[in-house]
N, C-alpha and C positions, 0 to 999 in steps of 0.2 A: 569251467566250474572251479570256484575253489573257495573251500571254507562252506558256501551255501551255495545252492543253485542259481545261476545266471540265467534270467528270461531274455529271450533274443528274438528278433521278430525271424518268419522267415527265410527272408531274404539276408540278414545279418547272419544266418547258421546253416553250414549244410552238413550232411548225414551219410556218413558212407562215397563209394565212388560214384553213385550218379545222384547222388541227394534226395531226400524225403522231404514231408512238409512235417513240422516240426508236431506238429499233434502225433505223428507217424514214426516216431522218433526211432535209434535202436535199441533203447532200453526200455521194459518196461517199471513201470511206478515200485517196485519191488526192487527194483534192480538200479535206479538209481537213487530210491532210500542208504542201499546199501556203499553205496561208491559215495555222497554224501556224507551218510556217518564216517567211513575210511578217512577223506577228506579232510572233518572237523577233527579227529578223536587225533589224525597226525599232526595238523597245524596246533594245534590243543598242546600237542605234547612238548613238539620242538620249539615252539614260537616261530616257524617257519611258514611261509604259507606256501602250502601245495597247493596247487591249479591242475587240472587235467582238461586237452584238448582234444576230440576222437572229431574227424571228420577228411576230409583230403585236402593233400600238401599241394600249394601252386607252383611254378616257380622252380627253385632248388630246395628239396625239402630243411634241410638244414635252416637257409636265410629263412622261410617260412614261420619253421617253428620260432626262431631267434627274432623273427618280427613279432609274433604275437609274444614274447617273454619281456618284448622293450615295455608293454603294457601293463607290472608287474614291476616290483619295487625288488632290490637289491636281496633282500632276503626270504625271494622266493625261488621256488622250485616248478619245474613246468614240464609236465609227463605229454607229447605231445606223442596221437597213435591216430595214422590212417591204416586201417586194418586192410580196407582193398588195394591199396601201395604196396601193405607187405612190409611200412616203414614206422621205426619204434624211435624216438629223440625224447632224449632227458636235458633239458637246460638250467641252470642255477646260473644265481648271477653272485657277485664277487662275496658277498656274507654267507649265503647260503654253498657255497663251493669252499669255503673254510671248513665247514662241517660235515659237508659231503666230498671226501677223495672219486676220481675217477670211479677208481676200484670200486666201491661202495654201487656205484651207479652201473657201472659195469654189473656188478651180480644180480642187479635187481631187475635189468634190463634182460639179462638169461633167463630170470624166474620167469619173469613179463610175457617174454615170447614163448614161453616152453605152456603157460596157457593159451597163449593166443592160437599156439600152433592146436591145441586140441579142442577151438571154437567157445573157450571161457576168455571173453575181451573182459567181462565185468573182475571175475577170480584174476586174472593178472592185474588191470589195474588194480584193484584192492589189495594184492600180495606184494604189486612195485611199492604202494605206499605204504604199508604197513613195512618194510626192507628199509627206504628209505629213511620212515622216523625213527625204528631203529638206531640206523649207524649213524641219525644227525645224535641221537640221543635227547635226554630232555634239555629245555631253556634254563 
């Protein structure tokens, strides 16, 4: 997702560690109204585009998430979270890492887990990106 919602068939998306059918999604219409607005109101702010990816990592999760951020231009940002891995990755590519330090991603990645850790996936994304356009600041 980023900026608006991405439509994906199926078989192009999967949900969690054993996958849903995408009607069956894990958010409800409430709930990714909200992660949406987050979305728009940070890309809005920074000129950045934020992307969020919630589903499971193949592979090594790192090259994972770094494979799907190659889909995504230089001045994006890309919150990638498999909640049943237990695994949280923040990618920037070389504009958007100007403006975001480590550190900056570092804390935002604490805020992240420290919901995820009490079964708010939607409240931590929404608190990583609302952290992160913070410290990019505006465009």
């Amino acid at each position: 997702m980023s900026g608006e919602l991405t439509m994906r068939t199926t078989a192009e998306l999967q949900y969690g560690p054993r996958g849903q059918e995408a009607g069956e999604g894990p958010f409800t219409p409430a709930q990714l109204a909200r992660l949406d607005e987050a979305l728009t109101l940070s890309s809005r702010e920074t000129g950045l585009m934020f992307s969020v990816y919630v589903g499971e990592f193949v592979a090594t999760a790192r090259a994972h998430a770094e494979a799907l951020f190659e889909k995504l231009d230089d001045s994006s940002v890309l919150l990638a979270v498999s909640p049943g891995q237990r695994i949280l990755h923040i990618v920037t590519g070389p504009e958007s890492a100007k403006r975001l330090p480590n550190r900056a991603c570092a804390l935002a990645a604490l805020a992240m887990r420290a919901s995820f850790t009490n079964g708010d996936l939607v409240g931590g994304l929404t608190t990583g990106l609302r952290m992160l356009a913070d410290s990019a600041g505006s465009h």
